[in-house]
C-alpha positions in Angstrom: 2.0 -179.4 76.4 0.7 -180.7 79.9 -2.6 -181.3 77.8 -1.6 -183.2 75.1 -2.5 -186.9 74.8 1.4 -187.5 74.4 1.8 -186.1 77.9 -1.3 -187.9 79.2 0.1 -191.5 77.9 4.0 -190.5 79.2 3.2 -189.5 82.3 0.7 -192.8 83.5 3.6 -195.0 82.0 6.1 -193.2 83.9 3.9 -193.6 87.3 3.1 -197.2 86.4 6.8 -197.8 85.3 7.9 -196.0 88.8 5.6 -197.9 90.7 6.6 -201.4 89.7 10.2 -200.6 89.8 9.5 -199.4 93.2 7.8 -202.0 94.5 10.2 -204.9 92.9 13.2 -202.9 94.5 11.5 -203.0 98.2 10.5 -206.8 98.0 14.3 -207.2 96.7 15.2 -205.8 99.6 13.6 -207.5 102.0 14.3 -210.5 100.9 17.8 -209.2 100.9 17.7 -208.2 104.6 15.9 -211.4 105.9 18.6 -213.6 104.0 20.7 -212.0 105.5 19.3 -211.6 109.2 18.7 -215.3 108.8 22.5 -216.1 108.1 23.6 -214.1 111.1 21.3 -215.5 113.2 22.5 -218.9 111.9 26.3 -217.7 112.7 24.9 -217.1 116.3 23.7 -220.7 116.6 26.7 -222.2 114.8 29.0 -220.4 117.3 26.8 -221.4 120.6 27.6 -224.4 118.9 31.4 -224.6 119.4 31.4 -222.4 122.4 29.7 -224.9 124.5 32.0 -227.9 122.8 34.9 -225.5 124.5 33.4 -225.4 127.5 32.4 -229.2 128.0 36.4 -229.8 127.0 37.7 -227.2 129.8 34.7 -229.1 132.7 35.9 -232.4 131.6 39.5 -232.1 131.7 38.9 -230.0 135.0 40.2 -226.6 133.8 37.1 -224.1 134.7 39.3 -221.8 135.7 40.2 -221.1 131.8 36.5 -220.5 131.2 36.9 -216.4 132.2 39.9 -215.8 130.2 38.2 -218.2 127.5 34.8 -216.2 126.7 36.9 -212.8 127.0 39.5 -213.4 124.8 36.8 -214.9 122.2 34.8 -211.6 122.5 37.9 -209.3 122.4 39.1 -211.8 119.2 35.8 -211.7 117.3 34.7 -208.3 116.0 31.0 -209.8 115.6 31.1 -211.4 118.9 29.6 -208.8 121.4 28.7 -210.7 124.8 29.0 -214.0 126.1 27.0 -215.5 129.4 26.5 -218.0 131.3 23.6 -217.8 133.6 21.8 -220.4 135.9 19.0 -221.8 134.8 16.5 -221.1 137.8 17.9 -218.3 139.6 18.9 -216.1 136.1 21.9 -215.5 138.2 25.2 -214.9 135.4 27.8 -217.2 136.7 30.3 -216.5 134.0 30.2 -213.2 131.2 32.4 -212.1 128.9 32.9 -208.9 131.0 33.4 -209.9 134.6 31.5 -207.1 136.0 28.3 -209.2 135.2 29.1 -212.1 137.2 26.4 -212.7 139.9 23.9 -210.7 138.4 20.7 -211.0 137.3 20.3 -211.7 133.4 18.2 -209.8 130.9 14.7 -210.5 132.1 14.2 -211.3 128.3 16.7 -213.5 127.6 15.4 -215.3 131.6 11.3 -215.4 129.8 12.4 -216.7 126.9 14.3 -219.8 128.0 11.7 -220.7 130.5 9.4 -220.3 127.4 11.3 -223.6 126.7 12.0 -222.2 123.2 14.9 -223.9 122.9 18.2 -222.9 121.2 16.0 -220.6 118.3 18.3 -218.0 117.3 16.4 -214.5 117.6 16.5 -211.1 117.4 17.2 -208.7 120.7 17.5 -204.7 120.3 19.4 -203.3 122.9 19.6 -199.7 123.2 20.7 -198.4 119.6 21.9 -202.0 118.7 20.7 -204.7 117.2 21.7 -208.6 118.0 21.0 -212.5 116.8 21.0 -214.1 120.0 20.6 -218.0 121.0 20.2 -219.4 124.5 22.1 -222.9 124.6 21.6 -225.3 127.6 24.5 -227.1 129.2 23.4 -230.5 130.1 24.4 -232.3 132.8 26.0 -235.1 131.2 26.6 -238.7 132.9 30.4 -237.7 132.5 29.7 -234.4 134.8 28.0 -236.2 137.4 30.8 -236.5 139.7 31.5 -233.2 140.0 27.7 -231.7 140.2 25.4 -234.9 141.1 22.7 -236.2 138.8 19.8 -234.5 140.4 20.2 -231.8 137.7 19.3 -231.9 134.1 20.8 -228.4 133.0 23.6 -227.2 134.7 23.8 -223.5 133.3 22.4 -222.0 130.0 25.0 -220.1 127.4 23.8 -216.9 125.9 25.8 -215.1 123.1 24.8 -212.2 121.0 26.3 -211.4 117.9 26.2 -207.8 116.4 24.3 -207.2 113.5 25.4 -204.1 112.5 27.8 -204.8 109.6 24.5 -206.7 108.3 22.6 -203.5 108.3 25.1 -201.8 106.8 25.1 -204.0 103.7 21.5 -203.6 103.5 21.8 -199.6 104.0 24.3 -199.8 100.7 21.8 -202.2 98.7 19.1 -200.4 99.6 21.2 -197.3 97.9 22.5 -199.2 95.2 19.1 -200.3 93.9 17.4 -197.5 94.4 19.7 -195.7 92.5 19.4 -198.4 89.7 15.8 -198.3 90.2 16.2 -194.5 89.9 18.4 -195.0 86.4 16.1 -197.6 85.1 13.0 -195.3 85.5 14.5 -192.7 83.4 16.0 -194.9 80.8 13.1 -196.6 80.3 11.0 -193.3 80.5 13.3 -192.1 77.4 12.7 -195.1 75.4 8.9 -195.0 76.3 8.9 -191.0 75.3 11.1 -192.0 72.2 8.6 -194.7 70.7 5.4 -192.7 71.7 7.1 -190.2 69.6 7.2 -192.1 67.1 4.1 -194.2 67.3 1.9 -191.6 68.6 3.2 -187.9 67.9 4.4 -187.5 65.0 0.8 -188.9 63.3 -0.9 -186.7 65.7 0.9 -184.5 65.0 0.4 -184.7 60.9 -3.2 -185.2 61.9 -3.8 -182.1 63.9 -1.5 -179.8 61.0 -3.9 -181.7 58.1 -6.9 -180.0 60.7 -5.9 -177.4 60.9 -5.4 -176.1 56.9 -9.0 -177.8 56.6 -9.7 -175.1 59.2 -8.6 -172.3 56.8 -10.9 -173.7 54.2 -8.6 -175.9 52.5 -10.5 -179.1 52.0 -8.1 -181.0 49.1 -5.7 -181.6 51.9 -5.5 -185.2 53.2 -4.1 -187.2 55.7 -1.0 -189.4 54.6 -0.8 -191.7 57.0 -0.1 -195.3 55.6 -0.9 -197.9 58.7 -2.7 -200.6 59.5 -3.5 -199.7 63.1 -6.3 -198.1 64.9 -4.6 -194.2 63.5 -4.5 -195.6 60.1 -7.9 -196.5 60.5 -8.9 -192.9 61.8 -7.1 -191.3 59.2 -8.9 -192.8 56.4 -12.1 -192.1 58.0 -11.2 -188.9 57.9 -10.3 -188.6 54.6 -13.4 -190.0 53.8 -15.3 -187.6 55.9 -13.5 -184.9 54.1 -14.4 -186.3 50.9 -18.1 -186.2 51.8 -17.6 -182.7 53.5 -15.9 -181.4 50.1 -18.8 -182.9 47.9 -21.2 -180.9 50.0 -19.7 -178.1 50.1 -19.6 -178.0 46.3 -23.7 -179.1 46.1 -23.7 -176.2 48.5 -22.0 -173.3 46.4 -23.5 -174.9 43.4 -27.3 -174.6 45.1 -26.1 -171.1 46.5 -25.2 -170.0 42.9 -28.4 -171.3 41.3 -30.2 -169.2 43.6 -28.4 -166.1 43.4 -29.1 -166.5 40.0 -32.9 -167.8 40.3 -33.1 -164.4 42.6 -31.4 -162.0 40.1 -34.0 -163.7 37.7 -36.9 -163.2 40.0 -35.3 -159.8 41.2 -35.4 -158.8 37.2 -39.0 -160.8 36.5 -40.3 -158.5 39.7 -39.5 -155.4 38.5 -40.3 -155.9 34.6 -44.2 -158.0 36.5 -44.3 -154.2 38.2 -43.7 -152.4 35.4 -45.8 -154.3 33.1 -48.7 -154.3 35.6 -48.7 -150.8 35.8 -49.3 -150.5 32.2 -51.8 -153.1 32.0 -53.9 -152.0 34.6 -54.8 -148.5 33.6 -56.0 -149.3 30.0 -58.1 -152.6 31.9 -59.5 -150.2 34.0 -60.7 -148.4 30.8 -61.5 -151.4 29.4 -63.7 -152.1 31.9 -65.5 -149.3 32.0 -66.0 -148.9 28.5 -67.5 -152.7 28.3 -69.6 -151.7 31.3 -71.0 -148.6 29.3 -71.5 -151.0 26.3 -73.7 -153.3 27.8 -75.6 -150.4 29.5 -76.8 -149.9 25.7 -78.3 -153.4 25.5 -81.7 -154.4 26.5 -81.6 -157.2 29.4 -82.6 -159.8 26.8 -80.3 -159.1 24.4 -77.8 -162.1 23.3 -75.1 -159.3 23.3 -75.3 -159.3 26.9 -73.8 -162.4 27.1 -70.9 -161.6 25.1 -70.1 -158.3 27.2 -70.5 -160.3 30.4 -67.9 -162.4 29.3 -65.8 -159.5 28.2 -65.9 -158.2 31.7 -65.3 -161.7 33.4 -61.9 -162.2 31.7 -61.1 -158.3 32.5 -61.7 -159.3 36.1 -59.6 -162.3 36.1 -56.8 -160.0 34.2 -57.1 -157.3 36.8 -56.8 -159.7 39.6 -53.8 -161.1 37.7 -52.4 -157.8 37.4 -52.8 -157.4 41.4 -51.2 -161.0 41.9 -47.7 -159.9 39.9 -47.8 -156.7 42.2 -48.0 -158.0 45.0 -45.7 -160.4 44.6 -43.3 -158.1 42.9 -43.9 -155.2 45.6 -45.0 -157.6 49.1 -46.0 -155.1 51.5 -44.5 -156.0 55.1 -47.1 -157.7 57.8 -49.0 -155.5 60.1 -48.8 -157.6 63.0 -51.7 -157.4 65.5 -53.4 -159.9 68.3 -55.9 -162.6 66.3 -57.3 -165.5 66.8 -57.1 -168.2 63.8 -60.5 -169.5 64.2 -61.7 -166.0 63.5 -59.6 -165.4 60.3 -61.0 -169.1 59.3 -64.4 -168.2 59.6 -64.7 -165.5 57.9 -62.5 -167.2 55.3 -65.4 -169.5 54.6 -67.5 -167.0 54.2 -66.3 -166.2 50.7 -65.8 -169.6 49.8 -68.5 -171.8 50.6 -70.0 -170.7 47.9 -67.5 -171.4 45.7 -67.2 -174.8 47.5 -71.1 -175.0 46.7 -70.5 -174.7 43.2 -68.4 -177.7 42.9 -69.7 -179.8 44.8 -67.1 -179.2 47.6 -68.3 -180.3 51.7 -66.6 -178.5 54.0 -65.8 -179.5 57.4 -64.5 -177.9 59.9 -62.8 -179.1 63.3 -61.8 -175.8 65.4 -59.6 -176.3 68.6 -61.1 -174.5 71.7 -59.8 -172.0 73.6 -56.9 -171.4 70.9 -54.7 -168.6 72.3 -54.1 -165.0 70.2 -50.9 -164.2 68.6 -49.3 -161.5 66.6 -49.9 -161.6 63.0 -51.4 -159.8 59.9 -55.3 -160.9 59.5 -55.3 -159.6 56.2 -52.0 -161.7 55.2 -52.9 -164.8 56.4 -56.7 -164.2 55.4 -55.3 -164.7 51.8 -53.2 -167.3 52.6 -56.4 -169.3 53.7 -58.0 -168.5 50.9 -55.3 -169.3 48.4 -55.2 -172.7 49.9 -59.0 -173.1 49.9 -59.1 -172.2 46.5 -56.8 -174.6 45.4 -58.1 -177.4 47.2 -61.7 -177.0 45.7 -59.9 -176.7 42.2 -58.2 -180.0 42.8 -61.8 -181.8 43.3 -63.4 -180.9 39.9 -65.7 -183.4 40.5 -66.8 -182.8 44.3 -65.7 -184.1 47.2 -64.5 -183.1 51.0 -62.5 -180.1 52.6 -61.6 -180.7 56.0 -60.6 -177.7 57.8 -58.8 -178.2 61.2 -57.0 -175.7 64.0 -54.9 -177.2 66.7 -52.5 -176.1 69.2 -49.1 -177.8 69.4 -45.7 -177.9 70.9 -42.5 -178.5 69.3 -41.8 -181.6 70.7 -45.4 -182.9 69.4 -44.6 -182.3 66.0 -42.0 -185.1 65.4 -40.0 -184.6 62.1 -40.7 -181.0 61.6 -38.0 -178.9 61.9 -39.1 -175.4 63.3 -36.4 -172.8 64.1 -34.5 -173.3 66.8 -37.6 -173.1 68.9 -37.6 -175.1 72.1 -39.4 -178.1 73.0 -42.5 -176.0 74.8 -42.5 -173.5 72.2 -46.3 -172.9 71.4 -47.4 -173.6 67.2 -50.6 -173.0 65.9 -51.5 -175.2 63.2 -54.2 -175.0 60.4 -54.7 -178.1 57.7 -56.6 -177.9 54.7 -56.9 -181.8 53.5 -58.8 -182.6 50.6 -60.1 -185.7 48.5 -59.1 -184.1 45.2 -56.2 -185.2 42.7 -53.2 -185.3 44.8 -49.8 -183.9 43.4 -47.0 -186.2 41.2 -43.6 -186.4 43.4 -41.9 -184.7 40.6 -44.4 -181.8 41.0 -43.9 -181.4 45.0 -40.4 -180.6 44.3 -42.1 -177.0 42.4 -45.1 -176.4 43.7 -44.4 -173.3 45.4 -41.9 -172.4 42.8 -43.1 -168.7 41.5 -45.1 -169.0 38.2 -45.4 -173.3 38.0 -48.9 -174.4 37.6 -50.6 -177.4 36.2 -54.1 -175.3 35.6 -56.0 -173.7 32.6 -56.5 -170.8 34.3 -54.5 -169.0 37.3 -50.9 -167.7 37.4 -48.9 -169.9 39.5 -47.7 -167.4 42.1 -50.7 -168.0 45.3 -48.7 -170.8 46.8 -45.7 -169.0 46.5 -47.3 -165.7 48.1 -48.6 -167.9 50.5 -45.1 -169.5 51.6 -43.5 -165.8 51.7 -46.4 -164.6 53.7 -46.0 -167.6 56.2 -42.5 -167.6 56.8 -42.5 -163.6 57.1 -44.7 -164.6 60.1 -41.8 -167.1 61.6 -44.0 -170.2 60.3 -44.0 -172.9 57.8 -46.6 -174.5 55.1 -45.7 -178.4 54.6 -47.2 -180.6 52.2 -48.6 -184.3 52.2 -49.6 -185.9 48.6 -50.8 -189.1 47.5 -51.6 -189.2 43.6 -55.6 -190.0 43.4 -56.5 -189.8 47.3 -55.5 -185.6 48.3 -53.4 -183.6 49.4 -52.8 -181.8 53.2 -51.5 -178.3 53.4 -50.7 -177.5 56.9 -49.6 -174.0 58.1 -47.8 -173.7 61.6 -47.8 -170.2 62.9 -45.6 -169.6 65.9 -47.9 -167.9 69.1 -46.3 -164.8 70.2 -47.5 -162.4 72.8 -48.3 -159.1 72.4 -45.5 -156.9 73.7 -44.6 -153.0 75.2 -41.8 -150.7 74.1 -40.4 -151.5 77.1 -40.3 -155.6 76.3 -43.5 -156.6 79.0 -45.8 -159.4 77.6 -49.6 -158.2 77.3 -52.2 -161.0 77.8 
């Protein structure tokens, strides 16, 4: 569950939902609280306001001794209405307070800084303790009217200061802070639900369809498809996947269809093998006699004789018949390779040795490029030996009127050879290759398709099975022979043999 992409998509929305939910509540509350800070520190100002009117009344009409009970009956009648002061403006001395305990001392040293800060009558905020107050500090002037009871040398004759509580403020913002909190609380989760409900809907339910449609195409059931019948990005997926299941379907039946027509080309071959063994066992004891009694036949003839010729010719095609006879054995009965350490140039040399002069003959060049310092590896120098020769052979057959056999060794790795898919080999894995490029004939494309088909030739004489021996040999070795044609200009076998290191019983590489 916590994995799913339905989980993944719920649970960003939900922090990105909580998050802005959360941060619209906070910035709802404090503009909450500073509205209402700012009205209470209004209230402050508003009441300096009429405090001092009631106090210029009571100077003028000469009743100052009112002031006291005045400024404590206001504080005992106003539950906001916490302390009420007057102090003198250069001495801080309190010359009238709410609570008469005050009088003739020393005001707060704040309220004292911030009047000589001239900042006016600015209503502000003082903490006292555990409380919290909107204060204003309100200058009494000493108006022409008061000047014949104090004189004109002074401007301000005293300074109000009231606080007022702000307490029941804070409370209010304690319960709105609660309140939407809780909403934003309630919001989150409805909107959460919904969210949930439409990715449901949207989301799970197709990936859901999607992921049971997978699943029976993992149990090998590939006529299932997905019904899914939107124009968004998952209707989009799920006919590419449909298609891709289409294409996977139509390979898989190319696939059992190839598989059975091999099964049944190797029941075919498996049969031809056996019935080639058979038949090559009865063939070859009666050549054998054959032979010999041609050979005693032409004993009988004088060296001049034109019967000679005839009995010559009788042996030659008991020769070819016999070696025939040996090709259908051994591709009916292969004998496993022998593996030994060899070096390629070697086998190739003494490869040439038996056909340069067939190569003579037809007016075949040979050249030969050898790569130096080629290392050994583990293969069957008999094997291979014939593999060279088959693809000599046939490369001198393809020129029937001359030309040139270039013979070439190389090492290579299997990043070098670029479109040649060997094993699953890594990139430094070691491959010796061998080409054989002529100037003959070339091969048709329809005939590269066969050529190392068992029995398919294109020649008067041979059987048709020395590229297929070949192949079998090669790849019993771990290698491959390719094949590049053009019709008129040649053809270029190449064999890659994989270098392997002589090993003990025990694993160690020797060499």
């Amino acid at each position: 569950m916590f994995n799913t992409l339905k989980f993944r998509i719920t649970i960003t929305a939900l922090l990105i939902i909580s998050a802005t939910m959360f941060i619209t509540t906070l910035r709802d509350i404090a503009a909450t609280e500073s509205k209402l800070l700012t009205e209470q520190k209004e209230k402050a100002v508003l009441l300096s306001d009429r405090i001092k009117h009631g106090i210029m009344v009571l100077m003028l009409e000469n009743r100052w001794r009112e002031l006291q009970a005045m400024m404590e009956g206001l504080v005992r009648n106003s539950p906001e209405l916490k302390e009420l002061r007057i102090f003198h403006p250069e001495t801080g001395i309190m010359v009238a307070s709410s609570d008469p305990k005050d009088i003739g001392k020393q005001i707060y040293k704040e309220d004292l800084e911030r009047f000589r800060a001239d900042k006016g009558n600015a209503p502000f905020l003082i903490k006292k303790g555990a409380h919290t107050y909107a204060s204003t500090l309100n200058s009494i002037q000493n108006l022409p009217a008061c000047h014949k009871c104090h004189g004109f040398e002074k401007r301000i004759l005293g300074v109000l200061d009231i606080e007022v509580s702000v307490e029941a403020v804070y409370q209010a913002i304690q319960e709105f802070k609660r309140k939407h909190l809780m909403n934003a609380m309630v919001g989150t989760v409805l909107i959460s639900g919904a969210f949930l409900f439409v990715i449901g809907i949207l989301i799970g339910r197709p990936i859901n369809a999607m992921i049971s449609v997978i699943k029976k195409i993992e149990g090998g059931d590939l006529a299932v498809r997905m019904n899914i019948n939107k124009k968004d990005e998952l209707g989009q997926l799920a006919q590419s996947f449909n298609r891709m299941v289409e294409s996977l379907e139509a390979a898989k039946k190319q696939i059992e269809e190839h598989h059975r027509q091999q099964v049944q080309k190797a029941a075919k071959l498996a049969s031809l093998g056996e019935l080639a063994s058979g038949i090559a066992h009865e063939i070859k004891n009666p050549l054998a006699g054959i032979s010999g009694a041609i050979q005693i036949l032409a004993s009988d003839f004088p060296p001049n004789d034109p019967k000679r010729e005839i009995t010559d010719e009788m042996l030659n095609q008991v020769k070819r018949l016999d070696q025939a006879v040996r090709d259908l054995l051994l591709y009916a009965r292969p004998t496993p390779p022998q593996m030994s350490p060899n070096n390629i140039n070697y086998i190739l040399e003494k490869t040439l040795f038996f056909i340069r002069q067939v190569a003579a003959k037809g007016n075949t060049e040979i050249d030969t490029e050898f790569g130096k310092d080629l290392p050994e590896t583990m293969l069957d120098a008999a094997q291979i030996q014939q593999v060279f020769l088959n693809l000599s052979i046939n490369a001198i057959q393809a020129m029937p009127d001359g030309g040139n056999l270039k013979i070439s060794t190389a090492l290579k790795k299997s990043k070098e050879l670029s479109g040649i898919v060997l094993g699953n080999d890594n990139n430094e894995q070691e491959w010796l290759e061998v080409k054989f490029e002529d100037t003959g004939v070339g091969i048709s494309q329809e005939d590269m398709k066969k050529i190392f088909n068992p029995f398919f030739t294109k020649k008067v004489k041979g059987t048709g099975i020395g590229l297929s021996i070949s192949q079998r040999i090669v790849e019993e070795h771990g290698g491959m022979i390719t094949v590049k044609s053009q019709v008129g200009k040649g053809s270029a076998f190449a064999v890659f043999l994989p270098v392997r290191k002589q090993t003990t019983p025990q694993g160690a590489v020797i060499g």
